[in-house]
Structure formats: C-alpha cells, structure tokens
C-alpha positions in Angstrom: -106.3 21.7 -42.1 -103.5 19.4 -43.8 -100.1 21.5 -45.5 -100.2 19.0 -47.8 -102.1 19.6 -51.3 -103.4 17.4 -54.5 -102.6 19.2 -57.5 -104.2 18.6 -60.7 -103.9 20.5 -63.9 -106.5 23.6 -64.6 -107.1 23.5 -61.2 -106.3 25.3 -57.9 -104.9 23.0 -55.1 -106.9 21.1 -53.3 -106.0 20.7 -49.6 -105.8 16.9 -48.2 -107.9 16.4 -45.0 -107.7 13.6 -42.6 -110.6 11.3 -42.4 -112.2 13.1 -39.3 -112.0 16.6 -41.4 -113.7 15.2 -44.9 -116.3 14.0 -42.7 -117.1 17.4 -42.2 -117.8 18.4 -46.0 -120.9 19.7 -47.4 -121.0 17.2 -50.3 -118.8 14.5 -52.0 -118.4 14.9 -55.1 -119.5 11.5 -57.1 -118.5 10.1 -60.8 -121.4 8.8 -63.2 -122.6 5.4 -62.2 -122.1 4.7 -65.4 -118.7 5.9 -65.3 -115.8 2.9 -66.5 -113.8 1.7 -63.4 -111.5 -0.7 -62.8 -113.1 -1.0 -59.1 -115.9 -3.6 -58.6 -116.6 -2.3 -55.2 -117.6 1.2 -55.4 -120.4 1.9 -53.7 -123.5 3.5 -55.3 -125.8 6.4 -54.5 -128.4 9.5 -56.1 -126.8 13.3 -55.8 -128.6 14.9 -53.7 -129.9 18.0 -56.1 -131.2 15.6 -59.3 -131.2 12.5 -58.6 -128.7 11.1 -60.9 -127.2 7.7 -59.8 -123.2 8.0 -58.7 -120.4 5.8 -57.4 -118.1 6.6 -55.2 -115.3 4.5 -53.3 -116.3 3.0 -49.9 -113.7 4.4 -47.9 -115.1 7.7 -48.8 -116.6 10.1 -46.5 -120.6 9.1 -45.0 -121.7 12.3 -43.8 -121.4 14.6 -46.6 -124.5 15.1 -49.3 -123.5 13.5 -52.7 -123.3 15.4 -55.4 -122.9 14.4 -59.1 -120.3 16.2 -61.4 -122.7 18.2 -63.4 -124.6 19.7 -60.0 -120.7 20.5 -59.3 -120.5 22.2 -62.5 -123.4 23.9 -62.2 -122.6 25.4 -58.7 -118.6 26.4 -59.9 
C-alpha cells in the first residue's frame, strides 16, 4: 500500500493506492447523480445496495461495486 495519504477534515487518512490496488476495492464510493459538477464527463451508474443513480469520474476504478453516499453512511 502507498506511504502517501489524503487527508480531509473529520476524517482519518485515507491511504492513496495506485491504479492496480483501487481496482481491488470492494465498492467505489459514488456522488448523487444529481450532484452539481463542473465535469460533463462523469460517467453514470446505480449503487449496488438501492439502486440510486450515481456519477463518478471515468478514470475511476471498474471492478469495484458502486455504492452511493447514504449506503456508505449507513454501513460507517
């Protein structure tokens, strides 16, 4: 796993992975589709516990389950 971290405020730090390691992941964790972006192409999927429709940007991991931020929540 990477030394280097991504530290945001409130919460722990989050280890950064190469490409080959976040492929790997259980889930990706996935904004609202609904969410405002200044992206035009995210790409668009449903988490995989309710169904909700999520973006996410398409350089981001294929193999991992999405997962919306409320199933996150739910799970934390």
């Amino acid at each position: 796993m990477g030394k280097n971290k991504l530290h945001i405020p409130g919460l722990p730090p989050i280890p950064v992975v190469s490409d080959a390691e976040a492929e790997q992941a259980d889930y990706l964790l996935c904004a609202p589709a609904n969410f405002p972006t200044p992206f035009k192409d995210n790409f668009t999927g449903f988490c995989s516990q309710c169904d909700t429709k999520v973006q996410y940007r398409w350089h981001a991991p294929r193999k991992p389950k999405l997962l919306c931020i409320s199933c996150f929540a739910k799970q934390s």
